[in-house]
C-alpha positions as CSV (number, residue, x, y, z in Angstrom):
1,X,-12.2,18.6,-38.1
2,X,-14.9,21.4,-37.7
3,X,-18.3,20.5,-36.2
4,X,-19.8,20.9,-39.3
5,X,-18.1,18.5,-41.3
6,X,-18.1,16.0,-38.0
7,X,-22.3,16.3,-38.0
8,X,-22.3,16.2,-41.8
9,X,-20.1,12.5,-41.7
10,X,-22.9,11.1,-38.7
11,X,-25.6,11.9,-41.4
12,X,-24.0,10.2,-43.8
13,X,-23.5,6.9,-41.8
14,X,-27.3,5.6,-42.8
15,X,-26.4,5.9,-46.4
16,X,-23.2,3.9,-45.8
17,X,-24.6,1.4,-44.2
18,X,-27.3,0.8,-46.8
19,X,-24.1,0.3,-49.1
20,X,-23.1,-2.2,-47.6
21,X,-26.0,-4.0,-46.7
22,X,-26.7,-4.3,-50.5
23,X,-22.5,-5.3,-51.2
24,X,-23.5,-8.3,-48.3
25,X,-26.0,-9.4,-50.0
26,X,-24.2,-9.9,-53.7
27,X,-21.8,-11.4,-51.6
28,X,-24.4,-14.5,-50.2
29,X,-24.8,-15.8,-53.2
30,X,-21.2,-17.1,-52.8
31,X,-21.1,-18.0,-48.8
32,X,-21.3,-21.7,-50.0
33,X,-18.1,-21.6,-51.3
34,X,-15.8,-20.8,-47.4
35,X,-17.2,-22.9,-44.8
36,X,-15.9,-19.8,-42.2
37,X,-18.3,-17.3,-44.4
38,X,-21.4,-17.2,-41.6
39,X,-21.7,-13.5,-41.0
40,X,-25.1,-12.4,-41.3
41,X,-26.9,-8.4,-42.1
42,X,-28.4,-8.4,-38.2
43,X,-24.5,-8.8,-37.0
44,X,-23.3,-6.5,-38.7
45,X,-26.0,-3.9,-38.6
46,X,-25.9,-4.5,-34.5
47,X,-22.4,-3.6,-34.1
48,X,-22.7,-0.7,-37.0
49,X,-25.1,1.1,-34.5
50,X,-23.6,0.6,-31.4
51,X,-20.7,2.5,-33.2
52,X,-23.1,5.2,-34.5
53,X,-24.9,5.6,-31.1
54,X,-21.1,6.0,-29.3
55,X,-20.1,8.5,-32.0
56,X,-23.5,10.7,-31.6
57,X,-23.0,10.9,-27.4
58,X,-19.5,12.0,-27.9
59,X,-20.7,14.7,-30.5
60,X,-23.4,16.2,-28.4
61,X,-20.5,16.1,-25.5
62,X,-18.4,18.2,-28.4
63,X,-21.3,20.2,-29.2
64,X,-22.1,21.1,-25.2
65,X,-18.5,21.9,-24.7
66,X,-18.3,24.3,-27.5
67,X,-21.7,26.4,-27.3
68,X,-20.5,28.3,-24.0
69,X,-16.9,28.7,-25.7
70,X,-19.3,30.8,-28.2
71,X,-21.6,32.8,-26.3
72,X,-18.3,33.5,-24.1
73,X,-16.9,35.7,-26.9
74,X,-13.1,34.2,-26.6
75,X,-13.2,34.1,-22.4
76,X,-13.3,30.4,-22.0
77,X,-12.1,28.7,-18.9
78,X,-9.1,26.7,-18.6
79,X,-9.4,22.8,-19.9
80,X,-8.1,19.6,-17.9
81,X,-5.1,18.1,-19.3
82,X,-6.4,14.9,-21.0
83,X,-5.8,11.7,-18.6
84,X,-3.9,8.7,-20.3
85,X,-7.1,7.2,-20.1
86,X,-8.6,9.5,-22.3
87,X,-5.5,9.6,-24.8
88,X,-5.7,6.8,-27.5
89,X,-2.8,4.1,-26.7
90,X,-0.5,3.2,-29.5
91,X,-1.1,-0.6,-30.2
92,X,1.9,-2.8,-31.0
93,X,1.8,-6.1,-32.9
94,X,1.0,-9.1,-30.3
95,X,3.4,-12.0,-29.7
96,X,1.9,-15.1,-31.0
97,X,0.9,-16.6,-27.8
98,X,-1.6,-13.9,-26.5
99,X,-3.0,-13.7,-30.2
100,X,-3.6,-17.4,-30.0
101,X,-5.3,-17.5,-27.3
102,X,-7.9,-14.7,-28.0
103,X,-8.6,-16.1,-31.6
104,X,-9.6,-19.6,-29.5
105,X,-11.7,-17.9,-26.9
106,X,-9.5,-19.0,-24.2
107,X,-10.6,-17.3,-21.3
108,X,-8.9,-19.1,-18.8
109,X,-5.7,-18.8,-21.0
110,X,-6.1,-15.4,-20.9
111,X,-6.2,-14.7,-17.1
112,X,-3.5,-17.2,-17.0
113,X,-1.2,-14.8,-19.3
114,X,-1.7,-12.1,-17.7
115,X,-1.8,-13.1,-14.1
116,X,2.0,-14.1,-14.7
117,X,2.9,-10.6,-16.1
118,X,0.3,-8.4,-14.0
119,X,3.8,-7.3,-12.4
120,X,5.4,-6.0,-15.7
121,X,2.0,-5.4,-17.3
122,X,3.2,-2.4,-19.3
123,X,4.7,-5.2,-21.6
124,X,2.0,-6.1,-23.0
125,X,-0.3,-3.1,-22.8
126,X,-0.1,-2.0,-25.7
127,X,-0.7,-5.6,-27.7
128,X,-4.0,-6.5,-25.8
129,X,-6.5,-4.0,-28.3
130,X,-5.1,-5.8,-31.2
131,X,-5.3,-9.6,-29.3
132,X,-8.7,-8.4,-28.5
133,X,-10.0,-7.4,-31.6
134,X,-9.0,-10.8,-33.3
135,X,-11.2,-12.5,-31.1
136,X,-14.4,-14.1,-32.4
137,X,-16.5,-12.1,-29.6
138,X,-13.9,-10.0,-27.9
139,X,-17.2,-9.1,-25.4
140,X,-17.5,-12.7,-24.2
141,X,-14.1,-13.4,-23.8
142,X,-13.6,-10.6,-21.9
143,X,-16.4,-11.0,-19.7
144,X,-14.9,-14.7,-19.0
145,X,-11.7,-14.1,-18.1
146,X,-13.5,-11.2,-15.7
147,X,-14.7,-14.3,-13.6
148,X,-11.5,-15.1,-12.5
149,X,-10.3,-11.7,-11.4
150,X,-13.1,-10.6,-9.8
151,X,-14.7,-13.9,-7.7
152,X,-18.4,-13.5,-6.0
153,X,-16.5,-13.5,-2.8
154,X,-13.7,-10.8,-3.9
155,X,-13.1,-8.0,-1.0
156,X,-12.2,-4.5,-0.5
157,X,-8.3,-5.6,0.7
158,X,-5.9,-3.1,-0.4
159,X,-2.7,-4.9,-0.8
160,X,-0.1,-4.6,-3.4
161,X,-1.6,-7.8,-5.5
162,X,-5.0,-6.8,-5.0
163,X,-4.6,-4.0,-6.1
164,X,-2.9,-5.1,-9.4
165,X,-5.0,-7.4,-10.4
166,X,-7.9,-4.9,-10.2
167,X,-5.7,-2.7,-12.6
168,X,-5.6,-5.6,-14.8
169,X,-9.2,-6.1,-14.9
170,X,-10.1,-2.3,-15.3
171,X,-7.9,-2.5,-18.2
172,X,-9.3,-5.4,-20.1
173,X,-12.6,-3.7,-19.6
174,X,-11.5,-0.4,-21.1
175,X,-10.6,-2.6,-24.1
176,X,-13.9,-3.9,-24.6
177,X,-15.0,-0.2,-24.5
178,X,-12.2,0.6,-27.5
179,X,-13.5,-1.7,-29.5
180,X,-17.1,-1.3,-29.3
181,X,-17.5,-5.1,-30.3
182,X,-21.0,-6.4,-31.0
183,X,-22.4,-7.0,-27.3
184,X,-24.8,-9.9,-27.9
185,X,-27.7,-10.6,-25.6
186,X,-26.7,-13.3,-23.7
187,X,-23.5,-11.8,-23.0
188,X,-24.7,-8.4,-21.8
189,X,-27.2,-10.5,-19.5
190,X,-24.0,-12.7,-18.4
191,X,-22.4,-8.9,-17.6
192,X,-25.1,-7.6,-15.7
193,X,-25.3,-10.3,-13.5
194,X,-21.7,-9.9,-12.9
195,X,-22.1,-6.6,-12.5
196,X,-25.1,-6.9,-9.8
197,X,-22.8,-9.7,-8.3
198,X,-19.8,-6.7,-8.2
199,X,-22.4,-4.1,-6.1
200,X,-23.9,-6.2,-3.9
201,X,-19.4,-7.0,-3.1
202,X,-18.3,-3.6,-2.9
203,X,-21.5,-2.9,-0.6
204,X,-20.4,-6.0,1.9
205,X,-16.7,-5.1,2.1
206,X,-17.5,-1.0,3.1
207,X,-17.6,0.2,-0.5
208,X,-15.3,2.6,-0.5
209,X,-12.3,1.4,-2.7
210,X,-11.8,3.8,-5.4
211,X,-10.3,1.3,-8.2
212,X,-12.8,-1.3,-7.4
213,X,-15.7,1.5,-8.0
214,X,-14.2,2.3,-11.3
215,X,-14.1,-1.3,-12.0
216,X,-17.9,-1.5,-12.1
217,X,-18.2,2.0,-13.4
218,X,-16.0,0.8,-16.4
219,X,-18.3,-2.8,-16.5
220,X,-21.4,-0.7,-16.8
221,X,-20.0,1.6,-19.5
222,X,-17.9,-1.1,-22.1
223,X,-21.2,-3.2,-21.7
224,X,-24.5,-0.7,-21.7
225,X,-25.2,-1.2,-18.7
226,X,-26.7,1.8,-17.3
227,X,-30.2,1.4,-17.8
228,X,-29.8,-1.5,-15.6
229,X,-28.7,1.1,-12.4
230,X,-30.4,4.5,-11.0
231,X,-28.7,7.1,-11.3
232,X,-28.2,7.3,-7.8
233,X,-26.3,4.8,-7.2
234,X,-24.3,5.4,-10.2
235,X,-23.2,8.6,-8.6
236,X,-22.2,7.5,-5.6
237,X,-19.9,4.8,-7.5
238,X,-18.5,8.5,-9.1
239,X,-18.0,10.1,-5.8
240,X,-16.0,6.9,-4.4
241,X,-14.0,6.6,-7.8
242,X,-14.0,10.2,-8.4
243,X,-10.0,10.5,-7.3
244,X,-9.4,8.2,-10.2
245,X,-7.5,10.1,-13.2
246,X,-10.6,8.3,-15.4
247,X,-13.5,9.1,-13.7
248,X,-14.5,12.8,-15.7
249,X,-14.2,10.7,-19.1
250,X,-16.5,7.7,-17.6
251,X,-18.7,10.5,-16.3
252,X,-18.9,11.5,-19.9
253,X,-19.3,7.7,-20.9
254,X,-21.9,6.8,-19.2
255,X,-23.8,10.3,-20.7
256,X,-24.4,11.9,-17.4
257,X,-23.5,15.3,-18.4
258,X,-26.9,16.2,-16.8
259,X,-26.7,14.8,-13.1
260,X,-23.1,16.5,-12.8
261,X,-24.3,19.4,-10.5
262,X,-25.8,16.4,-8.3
263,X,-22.4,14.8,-8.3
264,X,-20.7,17.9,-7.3
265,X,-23.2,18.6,-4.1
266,X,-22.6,14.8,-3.3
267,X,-18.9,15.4,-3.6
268,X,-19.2,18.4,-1.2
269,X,-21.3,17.1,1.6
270,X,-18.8,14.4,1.7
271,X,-15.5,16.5,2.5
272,X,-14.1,16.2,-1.6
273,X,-14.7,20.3,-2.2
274,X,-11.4,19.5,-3.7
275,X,-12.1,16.7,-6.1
276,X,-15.7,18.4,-7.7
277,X,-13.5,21.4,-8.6
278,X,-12.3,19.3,-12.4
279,X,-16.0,17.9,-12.8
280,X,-17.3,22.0,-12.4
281,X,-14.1,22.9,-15.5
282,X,-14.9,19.9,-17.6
283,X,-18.7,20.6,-18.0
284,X,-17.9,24.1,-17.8
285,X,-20.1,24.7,-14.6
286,X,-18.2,27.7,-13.4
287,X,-21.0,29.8,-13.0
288,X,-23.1,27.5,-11.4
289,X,-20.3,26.4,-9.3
290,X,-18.3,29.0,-8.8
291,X,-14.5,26.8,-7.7
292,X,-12.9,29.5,-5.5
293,X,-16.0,28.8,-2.5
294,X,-15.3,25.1,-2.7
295,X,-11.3,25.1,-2.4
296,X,-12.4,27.4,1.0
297,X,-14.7,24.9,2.2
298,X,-11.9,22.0,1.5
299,X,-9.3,24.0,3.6
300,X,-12.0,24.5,6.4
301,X,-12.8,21.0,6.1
302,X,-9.2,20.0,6.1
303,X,-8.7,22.4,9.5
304,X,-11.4,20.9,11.2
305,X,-10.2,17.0,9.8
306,X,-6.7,17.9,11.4
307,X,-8.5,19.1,15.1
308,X,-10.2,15.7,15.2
309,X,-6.9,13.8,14.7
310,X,-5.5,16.5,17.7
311,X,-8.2,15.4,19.9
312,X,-8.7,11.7,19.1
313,X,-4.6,11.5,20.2
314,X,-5.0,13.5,23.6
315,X,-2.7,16.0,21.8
316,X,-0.3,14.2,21.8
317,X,3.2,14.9,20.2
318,X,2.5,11.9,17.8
319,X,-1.3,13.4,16.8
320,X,0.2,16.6,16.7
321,X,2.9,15.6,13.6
322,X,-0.2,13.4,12.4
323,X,-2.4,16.9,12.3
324,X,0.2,18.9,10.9
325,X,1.0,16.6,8.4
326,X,-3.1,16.1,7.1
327,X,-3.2,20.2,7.2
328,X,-0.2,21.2,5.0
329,X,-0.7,18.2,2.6
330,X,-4.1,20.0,2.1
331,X,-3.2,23.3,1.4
332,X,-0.5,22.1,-1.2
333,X,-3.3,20.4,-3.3
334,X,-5.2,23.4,-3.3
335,X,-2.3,25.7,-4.1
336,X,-1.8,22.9,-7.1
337,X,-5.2,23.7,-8.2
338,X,-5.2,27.2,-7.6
339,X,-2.0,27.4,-9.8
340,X,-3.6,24.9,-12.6
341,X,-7.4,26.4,-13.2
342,X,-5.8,29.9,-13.0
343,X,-8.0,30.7,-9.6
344,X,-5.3,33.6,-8.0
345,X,-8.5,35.9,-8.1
346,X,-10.8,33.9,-6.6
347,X,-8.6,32.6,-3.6
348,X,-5.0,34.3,-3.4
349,X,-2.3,31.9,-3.5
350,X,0.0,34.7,-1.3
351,X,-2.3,34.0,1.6
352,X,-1.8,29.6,0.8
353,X,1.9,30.3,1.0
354,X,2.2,32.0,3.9
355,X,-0.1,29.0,5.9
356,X,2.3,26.1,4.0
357,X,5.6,28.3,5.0
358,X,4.0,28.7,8.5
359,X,3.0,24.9,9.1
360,X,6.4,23.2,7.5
361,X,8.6,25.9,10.0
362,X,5.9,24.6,12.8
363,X,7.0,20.7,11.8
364,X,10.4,21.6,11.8
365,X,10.6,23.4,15.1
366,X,8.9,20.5,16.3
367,X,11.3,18.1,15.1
368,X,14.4,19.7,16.2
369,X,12.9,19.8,19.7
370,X,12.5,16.4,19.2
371,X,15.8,15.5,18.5
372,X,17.6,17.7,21.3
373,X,15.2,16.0,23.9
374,X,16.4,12.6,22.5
375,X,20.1,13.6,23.0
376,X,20.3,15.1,26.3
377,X,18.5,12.3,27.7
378,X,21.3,9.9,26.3
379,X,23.6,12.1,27.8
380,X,22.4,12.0,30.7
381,X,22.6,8.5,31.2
382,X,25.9,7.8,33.9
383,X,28.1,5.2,32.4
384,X,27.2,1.9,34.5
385,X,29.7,-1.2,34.9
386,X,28.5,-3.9,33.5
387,X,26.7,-6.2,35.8
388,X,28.2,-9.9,36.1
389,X,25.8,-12.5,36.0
390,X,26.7,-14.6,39.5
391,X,25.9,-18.0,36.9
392,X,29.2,-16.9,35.0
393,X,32.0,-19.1,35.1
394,X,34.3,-18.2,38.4
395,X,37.7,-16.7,38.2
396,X,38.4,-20.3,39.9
397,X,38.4,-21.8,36.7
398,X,41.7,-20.4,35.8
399,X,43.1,-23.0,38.3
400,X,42.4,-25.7,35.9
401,X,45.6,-25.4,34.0
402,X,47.8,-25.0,37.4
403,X,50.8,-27.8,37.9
404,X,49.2,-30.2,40.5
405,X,50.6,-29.6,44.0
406,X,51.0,-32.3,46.6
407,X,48.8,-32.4,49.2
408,X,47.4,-29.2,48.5
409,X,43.8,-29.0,50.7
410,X,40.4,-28.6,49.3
411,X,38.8,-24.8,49.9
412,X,36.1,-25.0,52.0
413,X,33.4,-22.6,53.3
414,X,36.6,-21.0,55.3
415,X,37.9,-19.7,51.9
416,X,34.8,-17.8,51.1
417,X,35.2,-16.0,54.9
418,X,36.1,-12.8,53.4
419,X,32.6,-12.9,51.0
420,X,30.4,-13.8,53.6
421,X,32.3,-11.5,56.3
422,X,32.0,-14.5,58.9
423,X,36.0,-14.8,59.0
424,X,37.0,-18.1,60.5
425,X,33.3,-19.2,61.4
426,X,33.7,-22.2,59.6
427,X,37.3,-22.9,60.2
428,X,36.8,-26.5,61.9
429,X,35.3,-28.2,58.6
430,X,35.2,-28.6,54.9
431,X,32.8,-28.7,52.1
432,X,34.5,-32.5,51.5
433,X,34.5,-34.3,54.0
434,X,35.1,-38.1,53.4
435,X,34.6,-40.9,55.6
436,X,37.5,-40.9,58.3
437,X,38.4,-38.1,57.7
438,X,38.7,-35.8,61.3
439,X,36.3,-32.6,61.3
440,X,39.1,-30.8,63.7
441,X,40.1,-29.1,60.3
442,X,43.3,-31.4,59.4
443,X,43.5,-31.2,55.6
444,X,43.4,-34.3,53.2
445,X,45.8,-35.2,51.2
446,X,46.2,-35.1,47.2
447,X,47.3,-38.4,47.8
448,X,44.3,-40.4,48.8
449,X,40.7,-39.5,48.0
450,X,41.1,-36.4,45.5
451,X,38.9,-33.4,46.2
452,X,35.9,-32.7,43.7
453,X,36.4,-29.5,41.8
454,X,35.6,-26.1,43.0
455,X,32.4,-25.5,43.6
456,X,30.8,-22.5,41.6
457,X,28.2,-21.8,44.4
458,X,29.9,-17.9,44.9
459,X,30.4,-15.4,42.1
460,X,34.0,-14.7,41.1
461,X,34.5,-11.4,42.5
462,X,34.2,-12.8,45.7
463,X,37.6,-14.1,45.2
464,X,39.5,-11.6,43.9
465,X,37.5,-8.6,46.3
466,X,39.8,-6.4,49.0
467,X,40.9,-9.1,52.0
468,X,40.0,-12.1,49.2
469,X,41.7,-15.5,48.7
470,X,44.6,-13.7,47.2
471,X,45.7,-10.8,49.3
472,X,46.2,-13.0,52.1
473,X,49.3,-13.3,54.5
474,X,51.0,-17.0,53.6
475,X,53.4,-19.3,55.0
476,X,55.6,-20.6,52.2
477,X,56.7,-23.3,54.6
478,X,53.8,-24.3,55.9
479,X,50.3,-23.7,57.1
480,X,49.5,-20.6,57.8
481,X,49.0,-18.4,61.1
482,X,45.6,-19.2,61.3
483,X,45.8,-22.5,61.6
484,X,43.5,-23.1,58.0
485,X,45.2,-24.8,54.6
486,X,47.1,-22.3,52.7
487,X,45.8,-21.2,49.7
488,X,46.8,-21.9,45.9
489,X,50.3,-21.4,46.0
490,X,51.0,-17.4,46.4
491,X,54.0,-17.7,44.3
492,X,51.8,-18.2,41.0
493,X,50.1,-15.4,42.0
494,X,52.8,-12.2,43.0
495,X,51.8,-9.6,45.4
């Protein structure tokens, strides 16, 4: 539709609405007959001039946007592709339980419903408008079910569930905005105090949560609420959301179209050169702003971003990866923009390749060094026999499932001569000794007073060590040369 016919249709809204001011009134006459008839002129009229109003600001937007196209003589600058946002969402018929529970102004219903599917929320995106709508005052309910999503006590965390239920909440609001219900007094007061509530939050918790600034942004627009802010603060809440894929049509909402070379100076003293470059293309502000400067300042910025990590780390080889990483993913977003505003004149993207190709052959190097260090220091590691615990169970042990042998003596400390290199120190006694029994070194019998078992004082490689219990000379038919008890019987055990 040309302008001419759009500004043509505004000027006839006033006529239209005197229609059907006068087709209300034949129709009083009759509101005694249905109970539910109670709409009155001053509703109607209220929410027929909120709709007017919206239609005008986006017009003068339309008409703002086309006068430089004009004077530019066929030279006008590349557009931004329209954000989702921005792009009217097709509405599908909504199951019976949501519709329910917006036609009884159940707020708490509501939050309930979609609390349980804020996980899969795309099923029921597209029926919400329509659930909405059917609501007596879609504004209220909205506005209710915001109390539960957003508590007074609600903080900046930036978890996976916060994070959706501040989706879920920006959502509803952009409904209320869709509809352009009537906003009645009481209910816009109830909003700004919600919305009051909402700064004094985001200022407690550091402020600097993008969705949650769009949050309010979106309050203040679905819900006339800017008179209520300066414009100050509403600009800062642009350059903290201004990331957001929504924030150049809220810009537009909220009919600052004025205060956007403000915004772009506050976006560039705070390091976001990159981010004011789509405010400067969707108010056309090219001249004033030329974009090519600011992409230079966000590399320079970036440069100097990745030297700070290099020093906080001590240079590190961790800050060093860290820096490299910040610097490249940096230059990529500007060679992204360079590419989509058509900017190869105003900042070469030859001279952005050769910086990327430079950086990722930089990380890669560094990486490979990396790796190679990593695996000549496992090679370098000598192969080690494993260490055995002296608390592990003795080769002794074994002896438990030897034939019993008649009087077959108990091992005392003279068994262990070989470990403690003290050979036939301890030859006159044993570890059991009984009463009676002589300490001259005669042996005792299986056949009295049984010895306790082994003791596991020693570690079992003392036993089975050079010159051990095992490797020693033994007289089969009797004790031998040394005078001590022969050992478990040698024959089990073959040389």
């Amino acid at each position: 539709m040309a302008t001419a016919e759009i500004e043509a249709a505004i000027k006839s809204i006033p006529e239209k609405k005197e229609s059907l001011r006068k087709a209300l009134e034949a129709l009083l006459p009759y509101s005694s007959s249905l109970a539910s008839f109670t709409l009155e002129w001053k509703d109607l009229d209220y929410h027929i001039s909120a709709i007017e109003k919206s239609i005008q600001d986006r017009f003068k937007d339309l008409q703002a946007k086309e006068a430089p196209r004009s004077a530019g003589a066929g030279s006008s600058p590349p557009e931004l592709k329209p954000t989702p946002a921005a792009a009217q969402e097709p509405e599908a018929t909504p199951r019976p339980e949501l519709k329910s529970l917006c036609v009884a102004m159940d707020a708490q219903g509501l939050r309930s419903f979609l609390s349980e599917r804020r996980k899969d929320f795309s099923a029921v995106r597209n029926e919400l408008t329509p659930a909405i709508r059917a609501a007596p005052d879609p504004a209220k309910l909205v506005l209710d079910a915001m109390e539960g999503f957003y508590p007074p006590k609600f903080k900046g965390e930036k978890d996976g569930e916060t994070q959706m239920i501040r989706k879920t909440y920006v959502n509803l609001l952009e409904r209320v905005q869709g509809i352009a219900p009537e906003i009645k007094p009481a209910v816009r007061l109830q909003a700004k105090k919600l919305a009051m509530e909402w700064k004094g939050n985001m200022a407690d918790s550091g402020g600097e949560n993008g969705l949650e600034a769009m949050g309010l942004l979106q309050l203040i627009v679905s819900y006339s609420l800017v008179s209520e802010f300066e414009v100050d603060d509403i600009l800062d809440l642009l350059v903290i959301a201004c990331r957001r894929k929504q924030a150049v049509d809220l810009c537009k909402s909220l009919g600052f179209t004025e205060h956007v070379p403000d915004l772009i100076q506050k976006l560039k003293s705070r390091g976001k050169q990159l981010d004011s470059v789509k405010f400067v293309y969707a108010f056309n502000l090219e001249e004033q702003c030329p974009p090519g400067p600011l992409l230079k300042a966000y590399v320079m910025e970036s440069k100097k971003a990745a030297k700070e990590v290099r020093k906080k780390g001590n240079n590190s080889s961790q800050s060093q990866n860290e820096a490299i990483s910040k610097e490249l993913g940096a230059l990529k977003l500007v060679l992204k923009a360079v590419e989509e505003y058509k900017l190869e004149a105003a900042y070469p993207r030859e001279n952005l390749e050769k910086q990327i190709a430079k950086l990722e052959k930089l990380r890669a190097d560094r990486k490979r060094t990396a790796a190679a260090a990593s695996n000549s220091k496992t090679q370098q590691q000598p192969n080690k026999r494993p260490w055995q615990s002296s608390i592990s169970k003795p080769a002794v042990a074994v002896h438990t499932v030897l034939p019993v042998i008649q009087n077959q003596p108990p091992l005392g400390l003279a068994d262990r001569a070989p470990y403690m290199d003290l050979g036939g120190s301890y030859a006159t006694g044993s570890l059991y000794n009984h009463a009676g029994q002589n300490v001259s070194g005669t042996p005792i019998g299986l056949g009295g007073l049984r010895s306790p078992p082994r003791s596991y004082l020693y570690p079992s490689n003392s036993l089975v060590g050079t010159g051990g219990l095992y490797d020693r000379p033994v007289n089969h038919t009797g004790y031998p040369a040394s005078g001590l008890p022969p050992s478990y019987g040698s024959s089990l055990y073959p040389q």
